[in-house]
NUSETOR-223599 format. One record per residue: residue in three letters; x, y, z of N, C-alpha, C, O in turn. Coordinates in steps of 0.1 Angstrom, whole numbers, padded with zeros to 4 digits, always signed. Example, Ala and Ser with C-alpha at 12.3 -4.5 7.8 and 13.67 -1.06 7.14 Angstrom:
ala+0132-0057+0078+0123-0045+0078+0132-0033+0078+0142-0033+0085/ser+0128-0022+0071+0137-0011+0071+0129+0000+0079+0134+0011+0080/
//
This chain:
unk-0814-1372+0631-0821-1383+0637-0816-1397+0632-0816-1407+0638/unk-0811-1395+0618-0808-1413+0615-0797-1409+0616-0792-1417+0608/unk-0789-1402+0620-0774-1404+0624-0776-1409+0638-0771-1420+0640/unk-0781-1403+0647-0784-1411+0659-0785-1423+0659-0777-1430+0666/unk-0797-1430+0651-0798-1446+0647-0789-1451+0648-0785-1461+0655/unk-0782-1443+0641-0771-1451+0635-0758-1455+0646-0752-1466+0648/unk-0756-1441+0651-0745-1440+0665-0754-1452+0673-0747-1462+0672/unk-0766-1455+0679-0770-1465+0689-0772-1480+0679-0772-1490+0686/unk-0773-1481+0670-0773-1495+0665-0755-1496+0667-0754-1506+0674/unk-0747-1493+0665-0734-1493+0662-0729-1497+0672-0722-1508+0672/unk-0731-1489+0687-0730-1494+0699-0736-1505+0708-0732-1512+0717/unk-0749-1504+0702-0750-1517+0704-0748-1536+0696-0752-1547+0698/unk-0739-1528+0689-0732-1541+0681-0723-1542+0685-0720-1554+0686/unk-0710-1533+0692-0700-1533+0694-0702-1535+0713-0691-1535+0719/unk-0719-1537+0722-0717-1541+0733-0715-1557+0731-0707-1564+0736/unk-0726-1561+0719-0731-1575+0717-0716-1580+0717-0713-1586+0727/unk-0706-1578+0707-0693-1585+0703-0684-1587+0719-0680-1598+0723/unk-0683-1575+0725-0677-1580+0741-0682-1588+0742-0678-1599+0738/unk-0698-1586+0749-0704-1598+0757-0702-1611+0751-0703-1620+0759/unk-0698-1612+0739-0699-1627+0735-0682-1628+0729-0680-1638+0723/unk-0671-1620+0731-0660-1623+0731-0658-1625+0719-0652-1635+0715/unk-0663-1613+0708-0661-1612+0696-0654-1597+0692-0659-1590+0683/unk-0644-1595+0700-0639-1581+0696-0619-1582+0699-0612-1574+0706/unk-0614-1595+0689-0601-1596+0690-0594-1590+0684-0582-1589+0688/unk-0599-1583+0670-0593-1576+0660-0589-1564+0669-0577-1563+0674/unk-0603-1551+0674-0599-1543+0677-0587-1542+0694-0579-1534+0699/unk-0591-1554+0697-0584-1553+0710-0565-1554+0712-0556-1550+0720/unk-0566-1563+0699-0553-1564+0693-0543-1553+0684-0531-1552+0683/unk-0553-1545+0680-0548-1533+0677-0549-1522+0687-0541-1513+0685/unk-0556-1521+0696-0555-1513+0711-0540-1517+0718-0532-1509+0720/unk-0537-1528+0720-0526-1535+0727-0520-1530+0716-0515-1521+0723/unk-0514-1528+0703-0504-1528+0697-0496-1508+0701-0485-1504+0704/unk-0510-1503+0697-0511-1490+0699-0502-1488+0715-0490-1487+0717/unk-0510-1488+0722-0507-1489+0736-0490-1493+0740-0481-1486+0746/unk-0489-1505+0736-0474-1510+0737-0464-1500+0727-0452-1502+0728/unk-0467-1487+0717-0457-1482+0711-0459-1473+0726-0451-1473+0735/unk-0468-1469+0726-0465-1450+0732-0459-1459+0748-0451-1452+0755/unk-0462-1468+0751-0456-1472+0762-0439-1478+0762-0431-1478+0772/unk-0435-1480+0751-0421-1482+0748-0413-1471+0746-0401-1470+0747/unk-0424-1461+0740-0415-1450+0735-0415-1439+0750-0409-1429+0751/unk-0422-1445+0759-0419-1437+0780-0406-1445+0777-0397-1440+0771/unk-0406-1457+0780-0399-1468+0785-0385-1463+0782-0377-1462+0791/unk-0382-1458+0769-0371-1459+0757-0363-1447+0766-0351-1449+0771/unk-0372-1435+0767-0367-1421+0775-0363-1423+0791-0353-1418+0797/unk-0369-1427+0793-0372-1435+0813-0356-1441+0814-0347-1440+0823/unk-0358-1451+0799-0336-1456+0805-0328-1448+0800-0318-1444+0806/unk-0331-1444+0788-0322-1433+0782-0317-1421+0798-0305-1422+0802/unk-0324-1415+0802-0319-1408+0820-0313-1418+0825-0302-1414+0828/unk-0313-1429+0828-0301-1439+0834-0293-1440+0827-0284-1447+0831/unk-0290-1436+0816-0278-1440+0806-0276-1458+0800-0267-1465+0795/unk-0292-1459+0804-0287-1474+0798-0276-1486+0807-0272-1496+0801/unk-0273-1485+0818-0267-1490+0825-0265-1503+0826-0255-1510+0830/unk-0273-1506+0824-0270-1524+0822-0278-1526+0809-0288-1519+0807/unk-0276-1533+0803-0283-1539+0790-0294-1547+0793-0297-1554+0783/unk-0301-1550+0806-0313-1555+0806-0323-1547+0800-0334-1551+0797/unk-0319-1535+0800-0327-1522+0801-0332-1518+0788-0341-1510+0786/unk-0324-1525+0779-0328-1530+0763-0341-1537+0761-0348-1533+0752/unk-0344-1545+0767-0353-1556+0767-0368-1551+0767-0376-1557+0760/unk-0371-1539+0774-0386-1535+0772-0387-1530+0762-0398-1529+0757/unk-0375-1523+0754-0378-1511+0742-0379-1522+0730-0388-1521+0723/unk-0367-1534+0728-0372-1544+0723-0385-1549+0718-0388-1551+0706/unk-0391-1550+0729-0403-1559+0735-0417-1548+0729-0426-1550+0722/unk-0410-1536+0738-0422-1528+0730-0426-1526+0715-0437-1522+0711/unk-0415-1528+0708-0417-1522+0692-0420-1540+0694-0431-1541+0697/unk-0415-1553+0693-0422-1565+0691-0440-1566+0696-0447-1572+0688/unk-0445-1561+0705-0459-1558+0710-0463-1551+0695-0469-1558+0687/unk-0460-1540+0692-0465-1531+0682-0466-1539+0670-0475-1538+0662/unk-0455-1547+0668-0458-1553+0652-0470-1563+0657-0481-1563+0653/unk-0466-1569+0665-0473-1583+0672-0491-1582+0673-0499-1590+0671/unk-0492-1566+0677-0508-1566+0675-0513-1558+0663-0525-1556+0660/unk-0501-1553+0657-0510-1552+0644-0511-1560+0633-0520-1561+0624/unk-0498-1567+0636-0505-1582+0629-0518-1590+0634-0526-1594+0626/unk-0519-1590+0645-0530-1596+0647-0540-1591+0646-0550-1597+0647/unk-0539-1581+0645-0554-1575+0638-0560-1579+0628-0572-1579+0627/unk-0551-1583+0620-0553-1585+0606-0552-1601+0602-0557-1605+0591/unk-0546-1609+0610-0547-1623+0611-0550-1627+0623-0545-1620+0632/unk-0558-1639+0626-0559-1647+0638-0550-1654+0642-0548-1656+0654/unk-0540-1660+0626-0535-1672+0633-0520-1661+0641-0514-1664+0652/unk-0519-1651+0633-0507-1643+0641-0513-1639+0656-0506-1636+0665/unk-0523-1639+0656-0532-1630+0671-0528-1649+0682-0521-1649+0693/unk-0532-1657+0677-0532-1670+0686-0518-1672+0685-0516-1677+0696/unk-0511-1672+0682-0497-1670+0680-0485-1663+0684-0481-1664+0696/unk-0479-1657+0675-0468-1644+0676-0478-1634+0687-0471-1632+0697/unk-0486-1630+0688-0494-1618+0697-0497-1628+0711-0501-1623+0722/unk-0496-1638+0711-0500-1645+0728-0482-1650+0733-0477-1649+0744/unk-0476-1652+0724-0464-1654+0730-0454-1642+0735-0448-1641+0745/unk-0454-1631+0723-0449-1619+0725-0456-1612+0743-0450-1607+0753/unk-0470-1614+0740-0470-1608+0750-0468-1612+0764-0469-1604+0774/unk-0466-1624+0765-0463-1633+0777-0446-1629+0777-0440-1625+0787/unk-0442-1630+0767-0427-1629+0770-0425-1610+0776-0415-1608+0784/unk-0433-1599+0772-0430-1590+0778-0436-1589+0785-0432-1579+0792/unk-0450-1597+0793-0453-1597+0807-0447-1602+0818-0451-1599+0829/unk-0434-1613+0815-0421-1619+0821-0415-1607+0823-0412-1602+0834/unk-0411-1601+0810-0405-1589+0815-0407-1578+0824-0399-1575+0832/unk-0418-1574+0822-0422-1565+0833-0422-1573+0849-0420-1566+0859/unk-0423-1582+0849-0421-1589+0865-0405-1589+0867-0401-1589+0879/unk-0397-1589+0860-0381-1587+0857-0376-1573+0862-0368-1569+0871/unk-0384-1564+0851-0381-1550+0855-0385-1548+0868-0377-1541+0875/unk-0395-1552+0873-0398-1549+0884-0392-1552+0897-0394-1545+0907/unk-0383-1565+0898-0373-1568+0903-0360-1559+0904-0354-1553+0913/unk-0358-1559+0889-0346-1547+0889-0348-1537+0897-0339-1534+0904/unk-0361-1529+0898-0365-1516+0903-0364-1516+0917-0357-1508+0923/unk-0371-1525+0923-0367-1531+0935-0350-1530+0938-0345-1520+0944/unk-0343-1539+0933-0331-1536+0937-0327-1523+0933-0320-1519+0943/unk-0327-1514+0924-0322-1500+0923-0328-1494+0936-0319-1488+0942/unk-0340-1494+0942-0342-1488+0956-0334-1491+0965-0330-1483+0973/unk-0331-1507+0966-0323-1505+0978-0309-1503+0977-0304-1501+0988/unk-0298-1501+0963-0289-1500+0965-0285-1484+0967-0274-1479+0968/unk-0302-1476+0968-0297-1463+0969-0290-1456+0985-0292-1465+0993/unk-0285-1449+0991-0284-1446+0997-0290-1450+1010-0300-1443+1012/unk-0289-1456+1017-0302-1457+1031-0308-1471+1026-0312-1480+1033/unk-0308-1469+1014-0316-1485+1008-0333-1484+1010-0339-1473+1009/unk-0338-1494+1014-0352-1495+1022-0356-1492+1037-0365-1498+1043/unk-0345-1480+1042-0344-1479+1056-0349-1463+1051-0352-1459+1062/unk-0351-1456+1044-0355-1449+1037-0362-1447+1024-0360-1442+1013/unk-0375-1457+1032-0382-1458+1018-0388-1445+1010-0386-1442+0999/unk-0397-1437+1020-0408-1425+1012-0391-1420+1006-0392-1424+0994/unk-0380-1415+1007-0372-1411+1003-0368-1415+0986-0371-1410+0974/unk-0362-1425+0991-0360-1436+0977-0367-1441+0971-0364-1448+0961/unk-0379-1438+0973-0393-1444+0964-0392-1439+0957-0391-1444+0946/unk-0392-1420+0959-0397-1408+0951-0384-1407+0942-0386-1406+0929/unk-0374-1407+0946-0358-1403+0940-0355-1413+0930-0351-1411+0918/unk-0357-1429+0935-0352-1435+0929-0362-1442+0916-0371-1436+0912/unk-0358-1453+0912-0364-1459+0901-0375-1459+0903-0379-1463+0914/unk-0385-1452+0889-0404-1461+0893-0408-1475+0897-0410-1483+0888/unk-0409-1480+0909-0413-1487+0914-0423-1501+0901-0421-1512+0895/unk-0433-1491+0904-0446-1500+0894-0447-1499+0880-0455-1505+0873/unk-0433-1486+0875-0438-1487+0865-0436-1496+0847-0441-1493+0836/unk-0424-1511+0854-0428-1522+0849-0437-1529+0849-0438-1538+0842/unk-0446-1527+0857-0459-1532+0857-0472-1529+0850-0482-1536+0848/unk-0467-1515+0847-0475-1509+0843-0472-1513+0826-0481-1514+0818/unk-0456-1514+0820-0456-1517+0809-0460-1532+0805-0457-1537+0794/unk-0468-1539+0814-0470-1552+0810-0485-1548+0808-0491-1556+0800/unk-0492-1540+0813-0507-1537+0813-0513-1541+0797-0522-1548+0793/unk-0503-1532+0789-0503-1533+0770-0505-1545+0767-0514-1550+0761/unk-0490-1553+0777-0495-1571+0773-0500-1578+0775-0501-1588+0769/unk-0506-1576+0785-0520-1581+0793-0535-1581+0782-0542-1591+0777/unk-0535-1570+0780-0543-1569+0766-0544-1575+0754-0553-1577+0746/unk-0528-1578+0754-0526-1583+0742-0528-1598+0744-0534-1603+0735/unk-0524-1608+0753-0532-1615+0754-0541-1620+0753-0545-1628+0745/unk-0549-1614+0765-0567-1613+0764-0571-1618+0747-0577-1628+0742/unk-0564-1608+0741-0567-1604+0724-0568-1614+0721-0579-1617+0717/unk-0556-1629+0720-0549-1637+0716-0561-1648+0718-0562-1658+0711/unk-0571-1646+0729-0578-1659+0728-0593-1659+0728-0601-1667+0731/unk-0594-1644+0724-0608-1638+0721-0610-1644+0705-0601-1650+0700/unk-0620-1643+0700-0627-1645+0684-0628-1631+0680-0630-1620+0686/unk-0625-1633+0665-0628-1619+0656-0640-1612+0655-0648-1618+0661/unk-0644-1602+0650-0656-1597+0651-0666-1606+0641-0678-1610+0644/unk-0661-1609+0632-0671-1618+0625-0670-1631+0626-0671-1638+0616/unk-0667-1634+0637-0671-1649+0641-0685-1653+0645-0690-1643+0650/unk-0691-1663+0643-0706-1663+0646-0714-1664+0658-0707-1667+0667/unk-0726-1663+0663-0726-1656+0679-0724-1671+0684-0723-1681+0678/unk-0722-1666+0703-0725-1682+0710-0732-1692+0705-0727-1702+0700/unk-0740-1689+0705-0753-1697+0708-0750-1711+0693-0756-1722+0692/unk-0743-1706+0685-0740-1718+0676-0730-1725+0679-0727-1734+0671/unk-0720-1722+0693-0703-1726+0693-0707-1732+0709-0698-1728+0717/unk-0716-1738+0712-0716-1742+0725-0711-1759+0721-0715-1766+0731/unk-0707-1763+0715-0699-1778+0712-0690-1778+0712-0684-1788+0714/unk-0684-1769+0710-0672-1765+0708-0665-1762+0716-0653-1764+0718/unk-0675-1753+0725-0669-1749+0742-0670-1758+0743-0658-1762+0743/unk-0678-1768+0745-0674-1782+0758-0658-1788+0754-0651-1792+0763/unk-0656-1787+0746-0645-1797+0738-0635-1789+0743-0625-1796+0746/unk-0634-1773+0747-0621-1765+0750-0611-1773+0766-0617-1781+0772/unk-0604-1771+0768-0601-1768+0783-0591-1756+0788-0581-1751+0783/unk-0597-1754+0800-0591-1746+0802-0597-1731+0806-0601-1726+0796/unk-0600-1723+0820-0609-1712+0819-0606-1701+0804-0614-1700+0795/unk-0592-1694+0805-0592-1688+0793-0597-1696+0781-0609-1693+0781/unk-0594-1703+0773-0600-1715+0766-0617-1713+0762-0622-1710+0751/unk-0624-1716+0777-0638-1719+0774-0644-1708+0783-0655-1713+0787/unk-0643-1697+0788-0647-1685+0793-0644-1670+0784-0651-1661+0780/unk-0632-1673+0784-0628-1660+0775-0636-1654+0764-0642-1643+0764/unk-0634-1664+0751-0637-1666+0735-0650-1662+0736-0656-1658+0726/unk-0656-1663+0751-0675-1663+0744-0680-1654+0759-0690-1654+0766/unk-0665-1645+0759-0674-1631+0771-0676-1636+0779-0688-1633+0780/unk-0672-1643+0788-0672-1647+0804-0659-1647+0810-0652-1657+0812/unk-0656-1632+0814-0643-1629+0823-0644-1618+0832-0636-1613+0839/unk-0655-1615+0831-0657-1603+0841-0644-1605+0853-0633-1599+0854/unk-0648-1613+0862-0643-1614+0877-0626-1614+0874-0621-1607+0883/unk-0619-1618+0869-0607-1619+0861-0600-1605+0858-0589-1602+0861/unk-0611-1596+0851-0606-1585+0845-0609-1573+0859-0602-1564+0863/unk-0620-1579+0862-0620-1569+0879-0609-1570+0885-0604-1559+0889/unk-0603-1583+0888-0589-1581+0895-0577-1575+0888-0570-1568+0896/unk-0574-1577+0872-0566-1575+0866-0569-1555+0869-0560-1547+0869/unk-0582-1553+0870-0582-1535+0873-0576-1533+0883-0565-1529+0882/unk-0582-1535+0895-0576-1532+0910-0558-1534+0906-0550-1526+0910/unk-0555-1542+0901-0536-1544+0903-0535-1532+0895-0531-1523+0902/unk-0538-1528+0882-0535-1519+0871-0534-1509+0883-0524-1507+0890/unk-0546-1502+0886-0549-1491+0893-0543-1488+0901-0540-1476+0904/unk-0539-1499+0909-0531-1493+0924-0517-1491+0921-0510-1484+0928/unk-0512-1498+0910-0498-1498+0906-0498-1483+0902-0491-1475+0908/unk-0509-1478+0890-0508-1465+0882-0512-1454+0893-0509-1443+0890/unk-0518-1455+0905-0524-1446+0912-0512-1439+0923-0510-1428+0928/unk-0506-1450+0923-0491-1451+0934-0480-1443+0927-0474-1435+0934/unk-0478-1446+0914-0471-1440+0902-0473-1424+0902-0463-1416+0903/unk-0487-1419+0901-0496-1410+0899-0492-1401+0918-0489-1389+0920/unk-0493-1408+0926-0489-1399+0941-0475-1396+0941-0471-1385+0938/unk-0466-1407+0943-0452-1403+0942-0448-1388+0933-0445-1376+0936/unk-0451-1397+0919-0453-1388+0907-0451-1372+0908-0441-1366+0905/unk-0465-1365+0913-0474-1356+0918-0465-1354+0929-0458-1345+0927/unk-0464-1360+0940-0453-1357+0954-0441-1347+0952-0441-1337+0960/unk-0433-1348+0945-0424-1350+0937-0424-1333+0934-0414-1326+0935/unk-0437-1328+0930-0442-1315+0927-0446-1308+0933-0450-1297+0929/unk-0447-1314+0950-0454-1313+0959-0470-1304+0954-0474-1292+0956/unk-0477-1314+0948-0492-1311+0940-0493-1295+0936-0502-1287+0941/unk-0486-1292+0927-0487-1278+0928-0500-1272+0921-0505-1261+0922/unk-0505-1285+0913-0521-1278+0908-0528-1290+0914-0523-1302+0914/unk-0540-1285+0918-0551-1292+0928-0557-1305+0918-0561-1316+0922/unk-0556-1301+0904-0557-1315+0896-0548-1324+0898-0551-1336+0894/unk-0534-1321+0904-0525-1334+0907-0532-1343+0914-0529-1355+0913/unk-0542-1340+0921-0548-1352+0931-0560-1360+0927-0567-1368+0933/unk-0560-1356+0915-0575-1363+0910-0573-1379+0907-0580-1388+0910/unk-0559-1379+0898-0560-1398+0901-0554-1404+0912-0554-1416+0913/unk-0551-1397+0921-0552-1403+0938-0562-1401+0941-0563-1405+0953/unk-0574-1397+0937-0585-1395+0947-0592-1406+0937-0601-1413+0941/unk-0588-1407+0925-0597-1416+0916-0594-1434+0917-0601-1443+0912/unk-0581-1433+0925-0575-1447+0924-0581-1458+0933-0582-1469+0929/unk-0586-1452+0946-0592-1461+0957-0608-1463+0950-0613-1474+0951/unk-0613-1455+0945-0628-1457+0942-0627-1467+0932-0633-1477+0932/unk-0619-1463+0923-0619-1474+0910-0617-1490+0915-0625-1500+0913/unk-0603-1489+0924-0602-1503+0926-0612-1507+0939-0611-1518+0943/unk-0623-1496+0947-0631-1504+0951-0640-1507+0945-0645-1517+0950/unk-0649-1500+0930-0659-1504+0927-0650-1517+0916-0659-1520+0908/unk-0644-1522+0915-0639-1536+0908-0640-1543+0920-0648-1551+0918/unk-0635-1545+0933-0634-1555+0943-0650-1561+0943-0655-1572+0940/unk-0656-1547+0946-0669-1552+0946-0678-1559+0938-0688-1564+0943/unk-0674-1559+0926-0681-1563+0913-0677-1576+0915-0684-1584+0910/unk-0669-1580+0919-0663-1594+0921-0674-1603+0927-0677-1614+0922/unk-0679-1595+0942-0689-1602+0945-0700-1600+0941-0707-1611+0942/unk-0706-1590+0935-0720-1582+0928-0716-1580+0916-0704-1578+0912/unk-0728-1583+0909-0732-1583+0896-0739-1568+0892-0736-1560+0884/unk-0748-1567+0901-0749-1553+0899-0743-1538+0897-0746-1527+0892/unk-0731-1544+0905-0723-1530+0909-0714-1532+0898-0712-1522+0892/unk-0709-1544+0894-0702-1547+0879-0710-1539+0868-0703-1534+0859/unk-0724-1536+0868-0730-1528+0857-0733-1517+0862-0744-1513+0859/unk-0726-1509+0871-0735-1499+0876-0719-1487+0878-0715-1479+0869/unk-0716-1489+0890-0704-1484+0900-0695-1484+0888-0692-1475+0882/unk-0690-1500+0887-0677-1500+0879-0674-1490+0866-0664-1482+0867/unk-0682-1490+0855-0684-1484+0847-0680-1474+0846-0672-1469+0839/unk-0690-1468+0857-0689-1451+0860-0675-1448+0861-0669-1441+0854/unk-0668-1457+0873-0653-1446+0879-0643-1455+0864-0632-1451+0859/unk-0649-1464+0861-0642-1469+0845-0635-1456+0836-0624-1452+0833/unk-0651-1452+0835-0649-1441+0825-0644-1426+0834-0637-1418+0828/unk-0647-1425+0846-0641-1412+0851-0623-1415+0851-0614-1407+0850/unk-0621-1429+0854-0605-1429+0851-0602-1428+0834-0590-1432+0832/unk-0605-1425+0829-0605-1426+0814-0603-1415+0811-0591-1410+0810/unk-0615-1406+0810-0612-1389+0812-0605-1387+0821-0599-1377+0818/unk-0602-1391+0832-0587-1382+0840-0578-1385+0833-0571-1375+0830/unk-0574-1399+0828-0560-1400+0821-0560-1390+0803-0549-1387+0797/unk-0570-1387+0800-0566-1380+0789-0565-1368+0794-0555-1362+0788/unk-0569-1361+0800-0569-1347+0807-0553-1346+0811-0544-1338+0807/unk-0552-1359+0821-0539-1353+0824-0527-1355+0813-0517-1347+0813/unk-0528-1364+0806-0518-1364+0792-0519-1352+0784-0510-1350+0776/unk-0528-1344+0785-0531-1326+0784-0522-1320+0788-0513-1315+0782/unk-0526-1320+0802-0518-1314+0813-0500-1316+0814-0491-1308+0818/unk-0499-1328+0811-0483-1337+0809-0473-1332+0798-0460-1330+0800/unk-0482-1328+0786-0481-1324+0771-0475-1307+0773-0464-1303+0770/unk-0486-1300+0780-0490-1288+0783-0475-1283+0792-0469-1273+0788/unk-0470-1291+0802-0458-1290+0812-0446-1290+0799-0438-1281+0796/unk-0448-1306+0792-0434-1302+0783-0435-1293+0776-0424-1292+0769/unk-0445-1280+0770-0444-1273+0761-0433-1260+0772-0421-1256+0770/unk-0442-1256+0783-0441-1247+0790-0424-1247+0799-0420-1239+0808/unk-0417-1257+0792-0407-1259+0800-0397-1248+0789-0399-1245+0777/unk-0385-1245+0798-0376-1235+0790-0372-1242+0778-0368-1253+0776/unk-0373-1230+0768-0370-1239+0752-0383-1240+0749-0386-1234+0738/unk-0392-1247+0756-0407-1249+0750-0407-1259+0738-0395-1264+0739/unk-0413-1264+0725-0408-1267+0712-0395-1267+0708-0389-1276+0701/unk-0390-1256+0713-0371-1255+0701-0367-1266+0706-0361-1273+0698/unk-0369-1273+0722-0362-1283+0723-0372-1292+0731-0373-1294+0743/unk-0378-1297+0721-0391-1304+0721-0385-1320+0726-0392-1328+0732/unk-0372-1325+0723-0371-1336+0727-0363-1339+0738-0362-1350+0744/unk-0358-1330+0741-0347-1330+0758-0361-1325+0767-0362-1331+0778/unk-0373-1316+0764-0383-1314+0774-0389-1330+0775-0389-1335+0786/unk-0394-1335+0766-0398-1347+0766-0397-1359+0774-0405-1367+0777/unk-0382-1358+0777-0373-1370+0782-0370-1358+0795-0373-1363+0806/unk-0368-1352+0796-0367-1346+0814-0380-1339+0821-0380-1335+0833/unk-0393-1338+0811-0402-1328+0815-0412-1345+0823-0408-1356+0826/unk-0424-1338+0824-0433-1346+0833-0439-1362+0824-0449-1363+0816/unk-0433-1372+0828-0436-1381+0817-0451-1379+0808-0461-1374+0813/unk-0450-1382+0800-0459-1374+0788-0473-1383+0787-0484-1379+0786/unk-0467-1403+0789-0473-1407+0785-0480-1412+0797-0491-1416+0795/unk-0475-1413+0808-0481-1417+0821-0492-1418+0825-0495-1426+0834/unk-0503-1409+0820-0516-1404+0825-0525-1418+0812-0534-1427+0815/unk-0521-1416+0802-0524-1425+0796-0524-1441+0802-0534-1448+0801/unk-0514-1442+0807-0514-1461+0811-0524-1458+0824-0529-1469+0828/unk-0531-1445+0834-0542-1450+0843-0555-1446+0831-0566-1447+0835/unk-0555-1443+0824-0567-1444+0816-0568-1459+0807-0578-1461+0801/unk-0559-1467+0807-0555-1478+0803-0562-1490+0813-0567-1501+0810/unk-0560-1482+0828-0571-1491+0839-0577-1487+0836-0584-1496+0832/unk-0581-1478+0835-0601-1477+0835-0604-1483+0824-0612-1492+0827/unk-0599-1483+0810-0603-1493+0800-0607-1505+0799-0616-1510+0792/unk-0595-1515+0812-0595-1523+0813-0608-1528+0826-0612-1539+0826/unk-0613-1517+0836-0621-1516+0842-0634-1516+0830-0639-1526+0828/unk-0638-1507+0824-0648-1509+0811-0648-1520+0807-0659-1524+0803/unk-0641-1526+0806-0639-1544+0792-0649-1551+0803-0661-1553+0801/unk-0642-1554+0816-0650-1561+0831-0664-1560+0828-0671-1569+0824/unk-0671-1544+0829-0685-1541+0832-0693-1547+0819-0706-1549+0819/unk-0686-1549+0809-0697-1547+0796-0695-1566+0790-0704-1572+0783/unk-0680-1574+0797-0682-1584+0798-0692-1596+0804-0703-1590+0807/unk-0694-1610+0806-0701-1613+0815-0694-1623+0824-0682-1627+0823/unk-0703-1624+0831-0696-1634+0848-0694-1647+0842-0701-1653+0835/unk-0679-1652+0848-0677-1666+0849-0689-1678+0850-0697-1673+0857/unk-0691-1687+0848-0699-1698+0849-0695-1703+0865-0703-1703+0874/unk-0679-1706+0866-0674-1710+0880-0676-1701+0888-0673-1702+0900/
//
C-alpha cells in the first residue's frame, strides 16, 4: 500500500514538471540515449553502401556528438542551452541533407522515379534521415525546457513577459502541445512508411508485421485532432501514444529475435546485425509515440 503512494505521488510529480516545462534534465538524457542506438542503425545502414561518399560520415559523427551533447546536458544547463541546442540543430540540417541524398539515390537507380514502388523498396530508406533527426528534435525541445528543480510557473511569469519568441515563452513553462502534435504526425508517417516498405520487402510474413501500419494512420489522426480539441489531446492521443510505444518495443523483440534466428545465430552476431532486419527501427516508431505522450501531458499554446 505505501509503495503504491509512493508509485502515484511520483507520477504525479513527474505529470506536474511536463505541464510546467520542468523536465530538461531527463529529456536531455532520452535524446542522448536515443541519438546513440540511432547512430549505431545509421553506422550499419552505410557501412552496406560501403561508405560511398563521405557525406555518409556525417550522421555517425553527429550521432556520437548528440550522445555526448545530451549527457552533458543532463548534467549542466548551460551545456543543454548551448552545445545540446546547437548540436542538435546541426544534426537536424543533416537529416534534411540525408534526405536529399536519399532522394537522389532513388532516382539514380535504374528506371529512377518512373519506378517508384520498385525503387522505394530496393533502394535507399527514403525517411529514414528523418527519422534520425527525431533524437534531435528532442534534443532541442530539451535545450529550452527548465530543469526539474526549477521553481513552478506561477513565480516566473515576469520573466515570461520579458522572453521573445514562442519557443522562448511557451516552451520553458509547458505550453507546446499543438507543436508537438504536429512534430507526431511527421515522425509517424515518416516511421510508419519506413515500417510498410520495411515489412513489404517480407511480404508480411507474420501478421504482426502490420501492426505499425495499422497503428500509423490512428496515431497521426488522433494528433491532427488534438490540434483542434483539447479533449481528444487528453483522451485519444495518449492512448494510440502509448499503443505506438508498446508496438515499437515488441517489435525491437521481434527485430532482435530475427537477428538471432538468422544462420550463424550469435557466432556471427555482428554480420546478422548489419544484414538481418534493422534491429533498432521499431524503436524510432516508439520514439513517435513518445513524442505523441510529451503533446498529451503538455499544455495548449496561449496563441
Amino acid at each position: 500500500m505505501k509503495a503504491m503512494r509512493v508509485v502515484q505521488k511520483s507520477a504525479k510529480t513527474v505529470g506536474a514538471h511536463i505541464r510546467e516545462g520542468r523536465f530538461q534534465r531527463s529529456l536531455a538524457l532520452l535524446a542522448g540515449a536515443s541519438s546513440l542506438l540511432g547512430g549505431a542503425e545509421v553506422t550499419y545502414e552505410h557501412y552496406k553502401g560501403s561508405y560511398g561518399s563521405r557525406v555518409m560520415y556525417s550522421p555517425v559523427v553527429l550521432g556520437g556528438a548528440m550522445t555526448v551533447a545530451g549527457l552533458w546536458g543532463a548534467f549542466s544547463r548551460t551545456a543543454a542551452r548551448t552545445l545540446l541546442r546547437w548540436v542538435s540543430l546541426t544534426t537536424m540540417l543533416d537529416g534534411l541533407l540525408g534526405f536529399f541524398f536519399h532522394i537522389r539515390g532513388i532516382a539514380r537507380k535504374p528506371g529512377g522515379w518512373r519506378l517508384p514502388i520498385a525503387n522505394l523498396i530496393m533502394g535507399p530508406p527514403i525517411f529514414a534521415p528523418l527519422l534520425f533527426a527525431v533524437s534531435a528534435y528532442l534534443g532541442l525541445v530539451a535545450s529550452f525546457l527548465r530543469p526539474e528543480d526549477s521553481p513552478p510557473n506561477g513565480k516566473l511569469k515576469f520573466r515570461a513577459k520579458k522572453r521573445r519568441g514562442a519557443w522562448e515563452t511557451e516552451l520553458p513553462y509547458g505550453r507546446f502541445q499543438k507543436h508537438l502534435a504536429v512534430a507526431t504526425i511527421v515522425g509517424t508517417f515518416c516511421s510508419g512508411f519506413e515500417a510498410l516498405y520495411s515489412h513489404y520487402k517480407n511480404n508480411f510474413k507474420y501478421k504482426v508485421q502490420w501492426s505499425p501500419v495499422i497503428l500509423t494512420p490512428l496515431l497521426m489522426g488522433a494528433a491532427g485532432a488534438s490540434i483542434k480539441s483539447a479533449p481528444i489531446a487528453k483522451t485519444w492521443l495518449p492512448a494510440f501514444s502509448l499503443l505506438a510505444m508498446l508496438n515499437g518495443i515488441t517489435g525491437f523483440f521481434y527485430h532482435v529475435r530475427g537477428v538471432f534466428r538468422r544462420p550463424g545465430g550469435r557466432k556471427m552476431l555482428l554480420y546478422n546485425t548489419i544484414y538481418g532486419p534493422p534491429i533498432f527501427a521499431p524503436l524510432l516508431f516508439a520514439a513517435c509515440g513518445f513524442v505523441g505522450l510529451l503533446a498529451s501531458l503538455m499544455r495548449r499554446e496561449r496563441k
